[in-house]
Structure formats: C-alpha cells, structure tokens
Residue, then its C-alpha position, 0 to 999 in steps of 0.5 A: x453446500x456452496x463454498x463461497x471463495x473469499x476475497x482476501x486471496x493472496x496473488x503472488x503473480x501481480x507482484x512480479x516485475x521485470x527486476x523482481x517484486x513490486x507493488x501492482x499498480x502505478x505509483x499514482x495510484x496508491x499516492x494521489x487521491x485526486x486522481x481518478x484512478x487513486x479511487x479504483x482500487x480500496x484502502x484495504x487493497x492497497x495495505x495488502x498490497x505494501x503489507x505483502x512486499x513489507x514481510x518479504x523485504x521489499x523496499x518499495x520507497x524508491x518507487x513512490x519517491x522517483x513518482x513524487x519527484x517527478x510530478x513535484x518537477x511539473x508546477x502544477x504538482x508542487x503540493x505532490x508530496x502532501x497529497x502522498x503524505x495525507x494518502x499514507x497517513x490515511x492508511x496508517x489512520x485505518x491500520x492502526x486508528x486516528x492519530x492526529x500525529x500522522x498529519x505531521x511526519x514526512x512522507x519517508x517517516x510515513x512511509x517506514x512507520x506504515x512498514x513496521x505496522x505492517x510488518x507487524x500486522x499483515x499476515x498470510x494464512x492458508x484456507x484450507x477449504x479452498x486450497x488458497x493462501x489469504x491475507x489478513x490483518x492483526 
C-alpha cells in the first residue's frame, strides 16, 4: 500500500530567524496582493504560517508594521495599509467566513482578531503513519 505524505506538514526550521521565530517570508508577501509575489504562496499557507507563530506567542505585528511604514514612506504606496487591510481581511474572511465588518477595522484590530481566531483555531497533531506533526484548522 502506497502512503501518500500529506501537504499540511508542520516545518519548524522555516520559522527560525536570527533573533528567534519568525514569519517565513517577506512581509510583502502575505501584506500586498498587488504584488506578484502576494500570489506565490496560497491563502491557507499563510494562516499556517501566523497560526503557527500565534500558539507559540510569537508577536508577529512589529514586522508587518515596520514594512507598511515603510512603503507608506514612497508616495507611490500611500494606500499600503488598505491593501494589508483587505489582504487580513480576507483571511479572516476564509478563517472564520463572510462578514462585512472586517472591511472596516484597522489593520492593528485586523491583525489581533485574526490572532485570537487562530489561537483558537489552528491546531498541530502528529500523523502517526508518516511519523510527521501536521497542522490543521478547527
């Protein structure tokens, strides 16, 4: 019998940075979905990736807000933060489902109600077969 290995693998090594965990990628892109790179990389990867530093206490906030500052800084970003806005909105959208409400937080209430969702969502299990921790999402 062939053992098909699952895709929701838990990779504790990409989450490890210089001054301990981290998201994975670049904040642009989980934060801009104009950007090419924004598209690279699923939705569901991305909760993943914030659901895994979220139950560890990993205040990821910091990070995405030094990158919107710093596009907001170029004149050709001055709308940066709605686009990070609608970006966390969505996720919470396919999280926890439509609510229109989302569309009308700031992105710092966006960010810490896509936290406690997670928190309460994301969970990490072992596959005994394989011998793997996965993630998955009540």
């Amino acid at each position: 019998m062939i053992k098909i290995k699952p895709t929701n693998i838990v990779h504790e090594r990409a989450f490890e940075g210089f001054d301990g965990l981290q998201l994975p990628l670049s904040p642009r892109k989980y934060l801009d979905e104009f950007a090419s790179e924004f598209s690279y990389i699923d939705s569901r990867t991305k909760l993943y990736h914030f659901g895994y530093l979220s139950i560890r206490g990993v205040d990821f906030y910091k990070d995405l807000r030094e990158n919107i500052d710093e596009k907001m800084s170029d004149p050709r970003y001055q709308d940066y933060e709605n686009t990070a806005r609608h970006a966390f909105a969505g996720y919470l959208k396919e999280l926890c489902g439509d609510d229109d409400s989302y569309y009308h937080k700031s992105f710092e209430s966006l960010y810490h109600t896509l936290v406690g969702e997670l928190q309460a969502r994301y969970y990490e299990y072992e596959e005994y077969d394989i011998h793997e921790q996965c993630y998955a999402f009540r």
